[in-house]
FIKOLZA-1660 file (N, C-alpha, C; in steps of 0.1 Angstrom, whole numbers, plus 5000, padded with zeros to 4 digits):
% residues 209
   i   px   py   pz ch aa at
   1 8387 4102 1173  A  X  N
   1 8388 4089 1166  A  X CA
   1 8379 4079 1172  A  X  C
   2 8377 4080 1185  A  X  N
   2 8371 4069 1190  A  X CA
   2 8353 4074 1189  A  X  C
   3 8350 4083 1188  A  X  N
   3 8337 4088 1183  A  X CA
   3 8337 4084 1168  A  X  C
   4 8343 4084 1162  A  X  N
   4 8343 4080 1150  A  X CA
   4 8337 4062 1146  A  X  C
   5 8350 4055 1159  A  X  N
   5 8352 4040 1156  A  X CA
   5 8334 4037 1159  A  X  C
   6 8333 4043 1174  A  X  N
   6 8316 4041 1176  A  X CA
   6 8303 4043 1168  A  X  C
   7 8305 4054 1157  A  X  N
   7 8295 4054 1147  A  X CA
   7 8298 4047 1137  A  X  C
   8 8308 4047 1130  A  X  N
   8 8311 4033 1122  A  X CA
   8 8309 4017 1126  A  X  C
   9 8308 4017 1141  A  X  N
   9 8303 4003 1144  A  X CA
   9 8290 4005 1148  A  X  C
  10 8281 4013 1151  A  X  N
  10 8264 4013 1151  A  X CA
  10 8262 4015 1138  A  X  C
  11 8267 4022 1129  A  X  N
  11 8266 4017 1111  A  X CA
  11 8265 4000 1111  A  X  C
  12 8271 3995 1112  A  X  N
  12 8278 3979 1108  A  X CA
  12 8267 3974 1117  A  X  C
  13 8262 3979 1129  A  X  N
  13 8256 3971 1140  A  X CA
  13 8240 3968 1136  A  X  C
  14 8234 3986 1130  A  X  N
  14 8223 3987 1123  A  X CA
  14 8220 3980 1112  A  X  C
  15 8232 3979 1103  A  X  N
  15 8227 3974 1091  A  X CA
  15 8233 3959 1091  A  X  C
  16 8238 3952 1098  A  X  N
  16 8237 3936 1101  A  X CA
  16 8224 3929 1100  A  X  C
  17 8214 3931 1108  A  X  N
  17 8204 3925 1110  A  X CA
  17 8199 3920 1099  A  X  C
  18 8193 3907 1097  A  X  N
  18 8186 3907 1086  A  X CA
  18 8168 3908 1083  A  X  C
  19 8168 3925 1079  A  X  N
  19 8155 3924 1077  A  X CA
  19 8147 3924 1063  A  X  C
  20 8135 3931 1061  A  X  N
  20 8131 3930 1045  A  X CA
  20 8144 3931 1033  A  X  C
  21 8151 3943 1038  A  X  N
  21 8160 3949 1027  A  X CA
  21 8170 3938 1026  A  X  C
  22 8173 3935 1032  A  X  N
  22 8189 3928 1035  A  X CA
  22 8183 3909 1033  A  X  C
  23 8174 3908 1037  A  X  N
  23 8167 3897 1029  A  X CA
  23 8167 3894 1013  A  X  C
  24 8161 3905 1003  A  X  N
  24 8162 3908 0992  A  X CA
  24 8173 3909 0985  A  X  C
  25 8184 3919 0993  A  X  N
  25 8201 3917 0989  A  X CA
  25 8203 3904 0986  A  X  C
  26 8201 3896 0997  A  X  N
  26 8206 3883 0997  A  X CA
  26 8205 3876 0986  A  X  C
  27 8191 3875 0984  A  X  N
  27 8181 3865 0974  A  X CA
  27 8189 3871 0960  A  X  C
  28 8191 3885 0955  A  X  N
  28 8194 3891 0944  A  X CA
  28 8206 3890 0944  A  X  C
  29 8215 3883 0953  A  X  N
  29 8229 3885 0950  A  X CA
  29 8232 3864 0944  A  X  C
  30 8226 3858 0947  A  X  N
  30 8223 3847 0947  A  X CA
  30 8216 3842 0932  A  X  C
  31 8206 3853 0930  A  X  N
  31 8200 3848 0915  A  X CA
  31 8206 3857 0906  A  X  C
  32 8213 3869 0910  A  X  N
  32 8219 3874 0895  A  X CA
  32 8236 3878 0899  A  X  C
  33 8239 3877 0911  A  X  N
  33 8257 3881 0910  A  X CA
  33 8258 3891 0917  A  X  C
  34 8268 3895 0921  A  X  N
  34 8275 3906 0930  A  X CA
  34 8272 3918 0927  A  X  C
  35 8271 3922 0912  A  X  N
  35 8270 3937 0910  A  X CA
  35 8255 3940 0909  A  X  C
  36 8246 3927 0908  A  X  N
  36 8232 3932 0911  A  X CA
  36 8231 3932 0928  A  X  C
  37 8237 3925 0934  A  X  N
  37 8234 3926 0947  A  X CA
  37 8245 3939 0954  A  X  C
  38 8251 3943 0946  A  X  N
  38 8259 3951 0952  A  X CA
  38 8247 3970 0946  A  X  C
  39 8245 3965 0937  A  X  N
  39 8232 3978 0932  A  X CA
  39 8230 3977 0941  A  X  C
  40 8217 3967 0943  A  X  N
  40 8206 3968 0954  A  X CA
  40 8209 3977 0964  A  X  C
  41 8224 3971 0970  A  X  N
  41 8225 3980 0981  A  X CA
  41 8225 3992 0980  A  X  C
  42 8230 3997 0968  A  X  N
  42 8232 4016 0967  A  X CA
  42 8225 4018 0967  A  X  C
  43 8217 4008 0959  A  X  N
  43 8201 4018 0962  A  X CA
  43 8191 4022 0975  A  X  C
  44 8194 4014 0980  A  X  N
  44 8192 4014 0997  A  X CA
  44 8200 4023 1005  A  X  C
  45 8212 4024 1002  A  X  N
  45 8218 4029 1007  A  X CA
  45 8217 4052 1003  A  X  C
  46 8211 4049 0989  A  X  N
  46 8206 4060 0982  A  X CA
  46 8192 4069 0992  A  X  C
  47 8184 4057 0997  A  X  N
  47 8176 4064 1005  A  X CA
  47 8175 4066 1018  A  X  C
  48 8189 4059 1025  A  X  N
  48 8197 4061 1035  A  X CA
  48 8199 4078 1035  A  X  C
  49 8208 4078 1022  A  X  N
  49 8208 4096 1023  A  X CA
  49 8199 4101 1022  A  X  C
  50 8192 4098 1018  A  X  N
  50 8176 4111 1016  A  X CA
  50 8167 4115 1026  A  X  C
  51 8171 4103 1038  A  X  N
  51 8162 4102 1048  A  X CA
  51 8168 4112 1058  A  X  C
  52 8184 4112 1059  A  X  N
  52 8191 4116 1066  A  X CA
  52 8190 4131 1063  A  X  C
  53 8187 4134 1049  A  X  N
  53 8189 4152 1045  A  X CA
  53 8171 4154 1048  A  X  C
  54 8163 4145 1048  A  X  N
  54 8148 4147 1052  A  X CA
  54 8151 4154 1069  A  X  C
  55 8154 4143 1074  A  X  N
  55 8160 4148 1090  A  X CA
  55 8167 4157 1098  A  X  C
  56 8177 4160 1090  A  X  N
  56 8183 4171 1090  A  X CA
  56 8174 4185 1085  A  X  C
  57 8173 4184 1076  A  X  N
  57 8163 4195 1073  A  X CA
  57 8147 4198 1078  A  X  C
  58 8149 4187 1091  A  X  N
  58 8134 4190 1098  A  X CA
  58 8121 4187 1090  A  X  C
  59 8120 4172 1077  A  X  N
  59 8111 4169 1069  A  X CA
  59 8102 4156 1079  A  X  C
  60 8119 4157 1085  A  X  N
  60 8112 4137 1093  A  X CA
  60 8096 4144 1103  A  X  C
  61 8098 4153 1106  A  X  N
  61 8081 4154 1110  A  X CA
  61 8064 4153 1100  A  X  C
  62 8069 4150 1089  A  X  N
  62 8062 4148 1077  A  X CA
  62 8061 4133 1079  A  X  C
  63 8070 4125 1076  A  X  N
  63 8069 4115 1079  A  X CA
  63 8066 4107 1089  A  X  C
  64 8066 4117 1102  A  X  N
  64 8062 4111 1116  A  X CA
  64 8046 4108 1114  A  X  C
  65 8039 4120 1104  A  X  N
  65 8030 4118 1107  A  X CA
  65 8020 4103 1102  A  X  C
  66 8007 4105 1113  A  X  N
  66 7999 4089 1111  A  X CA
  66 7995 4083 1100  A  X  C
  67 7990 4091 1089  A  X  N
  67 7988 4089 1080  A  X CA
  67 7994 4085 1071  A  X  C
  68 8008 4094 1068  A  X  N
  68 8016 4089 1064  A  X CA
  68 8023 4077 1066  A  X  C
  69 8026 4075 1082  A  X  N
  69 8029 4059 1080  A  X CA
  69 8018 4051 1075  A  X  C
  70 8002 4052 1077  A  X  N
  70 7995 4038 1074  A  X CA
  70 8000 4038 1062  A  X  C
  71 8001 4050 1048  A  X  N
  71 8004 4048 1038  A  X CA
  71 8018 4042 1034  A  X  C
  72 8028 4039 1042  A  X  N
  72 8042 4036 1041  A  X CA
  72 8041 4019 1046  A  X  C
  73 8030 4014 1058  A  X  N
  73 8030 4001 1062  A  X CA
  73 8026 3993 1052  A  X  C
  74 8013 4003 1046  A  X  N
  74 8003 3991 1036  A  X CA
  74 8014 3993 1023  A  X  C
  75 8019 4004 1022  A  X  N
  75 8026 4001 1007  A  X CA
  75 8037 3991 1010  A  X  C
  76 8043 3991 1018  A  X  N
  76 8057 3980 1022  A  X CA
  76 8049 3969 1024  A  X  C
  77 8036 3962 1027  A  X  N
  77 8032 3952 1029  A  X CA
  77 8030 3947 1016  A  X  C
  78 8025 3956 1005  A  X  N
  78 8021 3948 0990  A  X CA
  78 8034 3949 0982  A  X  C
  79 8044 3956 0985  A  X  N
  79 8062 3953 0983  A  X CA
  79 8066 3943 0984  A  X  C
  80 8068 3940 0997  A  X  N
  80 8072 3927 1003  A  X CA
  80 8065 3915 1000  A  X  C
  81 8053 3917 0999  A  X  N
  81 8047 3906 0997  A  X CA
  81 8044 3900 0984  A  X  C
  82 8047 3911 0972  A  X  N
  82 8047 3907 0963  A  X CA
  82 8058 3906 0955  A  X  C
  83 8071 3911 0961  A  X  N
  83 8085 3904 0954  A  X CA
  83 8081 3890 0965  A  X  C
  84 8082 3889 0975  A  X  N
  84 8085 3876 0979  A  X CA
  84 8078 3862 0974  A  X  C
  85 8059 3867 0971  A  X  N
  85 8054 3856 0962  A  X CA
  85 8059 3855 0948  A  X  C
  86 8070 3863 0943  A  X  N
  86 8076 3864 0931  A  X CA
  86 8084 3860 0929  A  X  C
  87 8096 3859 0943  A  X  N
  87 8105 3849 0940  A  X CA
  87 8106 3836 0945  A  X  C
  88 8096 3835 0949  A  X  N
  88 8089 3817 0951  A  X CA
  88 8083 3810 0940  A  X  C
  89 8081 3822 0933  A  X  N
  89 8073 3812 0919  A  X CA
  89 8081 3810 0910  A  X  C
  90 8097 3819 0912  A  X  N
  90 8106 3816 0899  A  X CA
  90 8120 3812 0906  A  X  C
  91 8120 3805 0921  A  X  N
  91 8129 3801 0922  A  X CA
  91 8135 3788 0913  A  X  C
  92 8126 3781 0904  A  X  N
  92 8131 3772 0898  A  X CA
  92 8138 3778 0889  A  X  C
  93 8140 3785 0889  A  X  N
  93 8146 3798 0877  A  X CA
  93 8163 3797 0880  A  X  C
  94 8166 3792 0895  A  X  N
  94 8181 3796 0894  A  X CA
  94 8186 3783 0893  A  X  C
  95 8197 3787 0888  A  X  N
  95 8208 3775 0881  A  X CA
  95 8220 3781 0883  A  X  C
  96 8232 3777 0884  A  X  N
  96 8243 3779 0883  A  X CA
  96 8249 3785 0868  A  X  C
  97 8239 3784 0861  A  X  N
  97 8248 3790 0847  A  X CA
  97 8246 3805 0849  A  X  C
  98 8264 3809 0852  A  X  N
  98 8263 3827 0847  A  X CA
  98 8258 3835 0842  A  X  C
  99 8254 3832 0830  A  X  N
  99 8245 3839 0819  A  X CA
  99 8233 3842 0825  A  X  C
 100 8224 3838 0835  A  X  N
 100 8211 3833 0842  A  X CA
 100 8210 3850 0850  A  X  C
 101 8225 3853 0856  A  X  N
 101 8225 3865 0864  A  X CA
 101 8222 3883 0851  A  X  C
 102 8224 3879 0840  A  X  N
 102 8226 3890 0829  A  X CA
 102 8210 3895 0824  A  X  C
 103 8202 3886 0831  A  X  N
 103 8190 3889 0827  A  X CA
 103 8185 3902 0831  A  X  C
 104 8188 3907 0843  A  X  N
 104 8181 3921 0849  A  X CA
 104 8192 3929 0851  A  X  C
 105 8186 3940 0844  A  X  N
 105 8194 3950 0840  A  X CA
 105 8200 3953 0857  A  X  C
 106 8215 3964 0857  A  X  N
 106 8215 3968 0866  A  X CA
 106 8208 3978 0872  A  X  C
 107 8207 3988 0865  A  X  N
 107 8193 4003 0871  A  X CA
 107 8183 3995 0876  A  X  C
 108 8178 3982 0874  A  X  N
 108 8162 3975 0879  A  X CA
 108 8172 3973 0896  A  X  C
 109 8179 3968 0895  A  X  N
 109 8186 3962 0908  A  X CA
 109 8181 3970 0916  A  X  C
 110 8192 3986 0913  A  X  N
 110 8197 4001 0921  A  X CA
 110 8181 4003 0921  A  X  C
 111 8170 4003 0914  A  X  N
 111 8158 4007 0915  A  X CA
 111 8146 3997 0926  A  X  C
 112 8152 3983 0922  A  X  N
 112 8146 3977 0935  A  X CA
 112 8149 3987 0947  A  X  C
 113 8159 3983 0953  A  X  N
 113 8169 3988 0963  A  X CA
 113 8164 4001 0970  A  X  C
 114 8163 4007 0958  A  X  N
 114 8160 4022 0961  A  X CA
 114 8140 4019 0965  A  X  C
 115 8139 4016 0960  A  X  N
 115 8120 4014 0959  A  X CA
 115 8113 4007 0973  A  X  C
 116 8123 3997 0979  A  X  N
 116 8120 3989 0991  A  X CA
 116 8122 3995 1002  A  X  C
 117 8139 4002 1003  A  X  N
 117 8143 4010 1016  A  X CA
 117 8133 4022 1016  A  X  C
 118 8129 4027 1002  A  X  N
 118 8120 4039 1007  A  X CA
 118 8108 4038 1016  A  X  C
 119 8101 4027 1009  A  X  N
 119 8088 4022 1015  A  X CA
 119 8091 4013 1026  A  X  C
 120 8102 4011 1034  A  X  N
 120 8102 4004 1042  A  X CA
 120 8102 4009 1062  A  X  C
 121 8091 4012 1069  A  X  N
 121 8084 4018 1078  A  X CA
 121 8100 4018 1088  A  X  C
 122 8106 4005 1087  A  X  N
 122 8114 4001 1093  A  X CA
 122 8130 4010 1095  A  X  C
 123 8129 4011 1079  A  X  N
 123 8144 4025 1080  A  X CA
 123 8136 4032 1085  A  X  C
 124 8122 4037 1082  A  X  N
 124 8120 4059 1082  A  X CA
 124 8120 4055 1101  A  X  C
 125 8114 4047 1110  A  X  N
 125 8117 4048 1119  A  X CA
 125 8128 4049 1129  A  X  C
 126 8138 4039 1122  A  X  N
 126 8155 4042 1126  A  X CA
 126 8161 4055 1127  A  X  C
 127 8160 4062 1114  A  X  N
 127 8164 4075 1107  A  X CA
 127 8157 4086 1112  A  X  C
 128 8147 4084 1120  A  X  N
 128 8141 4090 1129  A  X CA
 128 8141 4094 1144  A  X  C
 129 8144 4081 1149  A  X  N
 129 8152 4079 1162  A  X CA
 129 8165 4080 1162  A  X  C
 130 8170 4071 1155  A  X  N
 130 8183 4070 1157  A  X CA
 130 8194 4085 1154  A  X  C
 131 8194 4089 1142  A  X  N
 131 8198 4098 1132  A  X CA
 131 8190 4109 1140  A  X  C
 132 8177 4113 1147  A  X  N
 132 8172 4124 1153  A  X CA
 132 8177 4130 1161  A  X  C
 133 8185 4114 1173  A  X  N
 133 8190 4120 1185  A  X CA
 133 8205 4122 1181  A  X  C
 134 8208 4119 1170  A  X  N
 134 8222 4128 1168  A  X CA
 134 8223 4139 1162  A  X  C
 135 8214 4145 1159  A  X  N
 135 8207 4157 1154  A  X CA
 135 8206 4166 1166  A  X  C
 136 8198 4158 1177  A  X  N
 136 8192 4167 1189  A  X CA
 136 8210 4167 1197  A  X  C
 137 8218 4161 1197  A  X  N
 137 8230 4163 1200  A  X CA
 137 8238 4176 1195  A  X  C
 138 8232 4173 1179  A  X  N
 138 8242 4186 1176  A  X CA
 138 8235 4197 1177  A  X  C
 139 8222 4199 1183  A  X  N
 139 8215 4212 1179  A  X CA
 139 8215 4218 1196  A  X  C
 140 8220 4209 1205  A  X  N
 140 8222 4209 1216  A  X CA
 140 8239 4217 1221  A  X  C
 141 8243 4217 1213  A  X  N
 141 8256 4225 1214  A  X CA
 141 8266 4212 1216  A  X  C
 142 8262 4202 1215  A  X  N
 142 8275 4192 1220  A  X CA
 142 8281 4189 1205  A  X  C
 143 8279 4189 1193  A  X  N
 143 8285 4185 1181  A  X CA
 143 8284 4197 1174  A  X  C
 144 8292 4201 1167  A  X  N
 144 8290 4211 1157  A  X CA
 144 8290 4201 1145  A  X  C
 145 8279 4210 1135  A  X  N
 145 8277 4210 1122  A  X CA
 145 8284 4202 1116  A  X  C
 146 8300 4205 1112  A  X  N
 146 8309 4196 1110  A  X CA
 146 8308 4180 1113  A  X  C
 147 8308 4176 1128  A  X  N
 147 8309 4166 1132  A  X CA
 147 8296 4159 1129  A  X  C
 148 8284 4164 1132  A  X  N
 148 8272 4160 1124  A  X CA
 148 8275 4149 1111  A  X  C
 149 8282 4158 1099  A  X  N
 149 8285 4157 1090  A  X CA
 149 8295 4145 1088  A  X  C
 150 8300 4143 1098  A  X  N
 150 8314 4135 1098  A  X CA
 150 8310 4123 1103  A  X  C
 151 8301 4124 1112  A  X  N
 151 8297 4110 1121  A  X CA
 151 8282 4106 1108  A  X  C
 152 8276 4112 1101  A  X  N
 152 8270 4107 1090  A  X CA
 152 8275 4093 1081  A  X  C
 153 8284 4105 1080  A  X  N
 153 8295 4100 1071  A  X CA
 153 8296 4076 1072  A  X  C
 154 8303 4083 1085  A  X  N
 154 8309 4073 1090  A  X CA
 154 8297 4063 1092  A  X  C
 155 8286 4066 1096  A  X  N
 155 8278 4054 1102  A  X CA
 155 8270 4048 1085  A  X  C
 156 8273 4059 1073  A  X  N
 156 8269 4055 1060  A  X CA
 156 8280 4044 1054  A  X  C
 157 8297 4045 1059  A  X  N
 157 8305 4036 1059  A  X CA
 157 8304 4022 1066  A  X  C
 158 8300 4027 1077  A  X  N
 158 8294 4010 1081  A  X CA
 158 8288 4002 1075  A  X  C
 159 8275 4011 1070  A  X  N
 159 8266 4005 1062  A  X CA
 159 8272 4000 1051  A  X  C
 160 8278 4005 1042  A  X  N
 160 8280 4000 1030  A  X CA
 160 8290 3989 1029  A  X  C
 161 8299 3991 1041  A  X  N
 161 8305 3977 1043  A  X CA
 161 8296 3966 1045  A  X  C
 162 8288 3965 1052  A  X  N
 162 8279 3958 1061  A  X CA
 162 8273 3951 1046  A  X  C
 163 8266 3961 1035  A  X  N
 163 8261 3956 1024  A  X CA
 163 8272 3951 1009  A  X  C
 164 8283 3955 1013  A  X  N
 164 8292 3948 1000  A  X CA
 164 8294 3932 1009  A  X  C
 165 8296 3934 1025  A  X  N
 165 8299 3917 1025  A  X CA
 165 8289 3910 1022  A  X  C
 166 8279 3915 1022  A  X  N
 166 8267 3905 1020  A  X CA
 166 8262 3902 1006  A  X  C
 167 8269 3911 0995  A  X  N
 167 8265 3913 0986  A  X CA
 167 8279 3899 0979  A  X  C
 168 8288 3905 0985  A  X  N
 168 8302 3894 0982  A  X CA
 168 8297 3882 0985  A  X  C
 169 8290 3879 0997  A  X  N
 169 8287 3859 1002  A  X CA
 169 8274 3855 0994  A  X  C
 170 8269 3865 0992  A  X  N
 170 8257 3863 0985  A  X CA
 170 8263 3855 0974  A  X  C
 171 8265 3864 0962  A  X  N
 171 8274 3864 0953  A  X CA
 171 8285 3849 0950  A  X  C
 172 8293 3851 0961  A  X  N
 172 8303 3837 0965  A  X CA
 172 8292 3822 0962  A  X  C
 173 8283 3824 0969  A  X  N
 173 8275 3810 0969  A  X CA
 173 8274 3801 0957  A  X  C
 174 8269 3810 0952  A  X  N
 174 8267 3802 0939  A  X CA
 174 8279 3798 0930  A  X  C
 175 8291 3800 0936  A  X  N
 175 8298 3787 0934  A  X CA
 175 8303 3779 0942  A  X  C
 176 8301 3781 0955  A  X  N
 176 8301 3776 0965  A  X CA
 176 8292 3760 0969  A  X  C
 177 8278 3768 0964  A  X  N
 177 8272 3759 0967  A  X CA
 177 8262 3748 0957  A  X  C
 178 8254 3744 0961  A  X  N
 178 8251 3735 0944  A  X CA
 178 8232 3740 0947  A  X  C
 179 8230 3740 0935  A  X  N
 179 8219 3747 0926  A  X CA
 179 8203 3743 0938  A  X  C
 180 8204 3728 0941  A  X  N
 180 8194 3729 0950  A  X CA
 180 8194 3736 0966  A  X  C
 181 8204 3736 0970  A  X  N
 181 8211 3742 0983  A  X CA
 181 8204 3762 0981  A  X  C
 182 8209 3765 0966  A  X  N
 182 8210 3779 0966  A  X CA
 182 8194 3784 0967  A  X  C
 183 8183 3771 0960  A  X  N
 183 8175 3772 0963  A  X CA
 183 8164 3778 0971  A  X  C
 184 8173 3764 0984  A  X  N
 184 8165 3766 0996  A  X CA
 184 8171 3776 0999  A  X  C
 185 8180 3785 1004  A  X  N
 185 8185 3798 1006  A  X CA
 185 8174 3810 1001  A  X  C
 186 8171 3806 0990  A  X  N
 186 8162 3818 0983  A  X CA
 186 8150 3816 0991  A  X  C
 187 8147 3802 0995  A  X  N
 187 8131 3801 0996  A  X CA
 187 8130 3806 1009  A  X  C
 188 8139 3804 1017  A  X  N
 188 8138 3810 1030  A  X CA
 188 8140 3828 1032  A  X  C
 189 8143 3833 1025  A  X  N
 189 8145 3844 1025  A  X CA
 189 8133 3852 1018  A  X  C
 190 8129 3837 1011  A  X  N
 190 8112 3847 1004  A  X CA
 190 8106 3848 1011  A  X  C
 191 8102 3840 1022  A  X  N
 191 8096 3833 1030  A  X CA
 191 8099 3844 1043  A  X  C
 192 8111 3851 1042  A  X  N
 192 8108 3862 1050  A  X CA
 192 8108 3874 1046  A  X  C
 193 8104 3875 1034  A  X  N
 193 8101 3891 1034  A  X CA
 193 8085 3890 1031  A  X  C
 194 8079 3876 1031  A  X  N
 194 8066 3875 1036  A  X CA
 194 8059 3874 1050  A  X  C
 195 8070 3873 1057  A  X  N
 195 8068 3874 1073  A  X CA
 195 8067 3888 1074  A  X  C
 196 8079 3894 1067  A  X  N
 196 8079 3910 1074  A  X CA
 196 8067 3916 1069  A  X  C
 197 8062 3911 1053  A  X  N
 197 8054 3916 1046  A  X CA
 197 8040 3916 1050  A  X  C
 198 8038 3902 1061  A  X  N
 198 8027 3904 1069  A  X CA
 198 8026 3907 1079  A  X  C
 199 8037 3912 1087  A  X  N
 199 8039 3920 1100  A  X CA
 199 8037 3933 1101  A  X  C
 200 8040 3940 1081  A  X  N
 200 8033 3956 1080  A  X CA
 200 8020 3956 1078  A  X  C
 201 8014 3946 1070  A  X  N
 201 8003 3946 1070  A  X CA
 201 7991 3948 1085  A  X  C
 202 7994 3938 1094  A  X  N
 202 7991 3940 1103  A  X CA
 202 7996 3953 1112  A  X  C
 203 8003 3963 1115  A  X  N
 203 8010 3974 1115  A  X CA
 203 7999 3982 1107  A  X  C
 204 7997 3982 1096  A  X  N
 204 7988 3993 1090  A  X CA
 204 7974 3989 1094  A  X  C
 205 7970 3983 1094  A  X  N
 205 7957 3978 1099  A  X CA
 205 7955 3983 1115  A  X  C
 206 7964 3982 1126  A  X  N
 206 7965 3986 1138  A  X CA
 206 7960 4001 1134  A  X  C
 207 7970 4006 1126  A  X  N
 207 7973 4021 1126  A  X CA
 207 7955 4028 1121  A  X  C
 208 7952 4019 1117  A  X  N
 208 7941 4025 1106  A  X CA
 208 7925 4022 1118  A  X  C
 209 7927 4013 1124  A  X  N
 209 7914 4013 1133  A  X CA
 209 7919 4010 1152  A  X  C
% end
């Protein structure tokens, strides 16, 4: 049980931070409501799994390779950079009226979600280290198979907590808070997934000369 509490809290620990992804959550839970910001997350959380059965099944050396990342830096650079100059141009867009959230379908949400964590250099690196050395644990005789599977589990629960609360305050704000306030919340969060967005850029550029 206490092996357990410990991957459920490096779940919660990892996916706290706020980076590209969880930036985005934010901003989308704020311009359309909880169950778009609550997509987002699965969908993130969707290539959470894929990365982990990539890893597990010994694919993450595909993706270790160089090439492959410059191709994963520079695509997450014109991602990021181009939802974020996108939601700067239509933050005048949010308002407090409910109906405002019904514009984007749910599948776009779960498909953002899913589209950013894939291309984002940032998970495949975690999911690599992180998720590798519990891999090299169990292939080491110290975890069986099972426990592999269990402590997955669990560090995927963290996460998803980690992304319903954020998806919930997100969500909460906007009546919380008043229409110019929610604003500047957006602007700042655009404003960093233009940071991150030019922090891969430079990252693929490194990579490339």
């Amino acid at each position: 049980m206490n092996s357990l509490t410990t991957y459920f809290i490096l779940g919660i620990s990892l996916a706290a931070p706020i980076g590209p992804v969880k930036a985005t959550l934010l901003n989308t839970g704020i311009k359309n409501g909880f169950f778009h910001a609550w997509f987002f997350g699965l969908g993130a959380i969707a290539t959470d799994i894929l990365y982990m059965l990539m890893v597990y099944f010994g694919v993450g050396q595909f993706i270790d390779n160089p090439m492959m990342k410059t191709f994963l830096w520079s695509f997450g650079f014109f991602v990021l950079m181009y939802t974020g100059i996108e939601n700067l141009l239509t933050v005048n867009n949010i308002s407090m009226d409910a109906k405002y959230r019904k514009v984007v379908r749910l599948r776009h949400s779960f498909l953002s979600g899913l589209l950013m964590a894939l291309l984002n250099p940032l998970t495949i690196l975690f999911w690599l280290g992180i998720y590798g050395s519990i891999l090299v644990g169990g292939a080491s005789g110290s975890l069986s198979g099972i426990e592999v599977i269990l402590y997955s589990i669990t560090i995927l629960l963290g996460i998803t907590l980690v992304d319903l609360t954020m998806a919930t305050i997100s969500s909460g704000s906007r009546k919380l808070l008043s229409t110019p306030l929610l604003k500047t919340v957006s602007i700042i969060s655009s404003i960093s997934m233009i940071g991150f967005g030019i922090y891969f850029g430079i990252q693929a550029y490194y990579s490339i000369f």
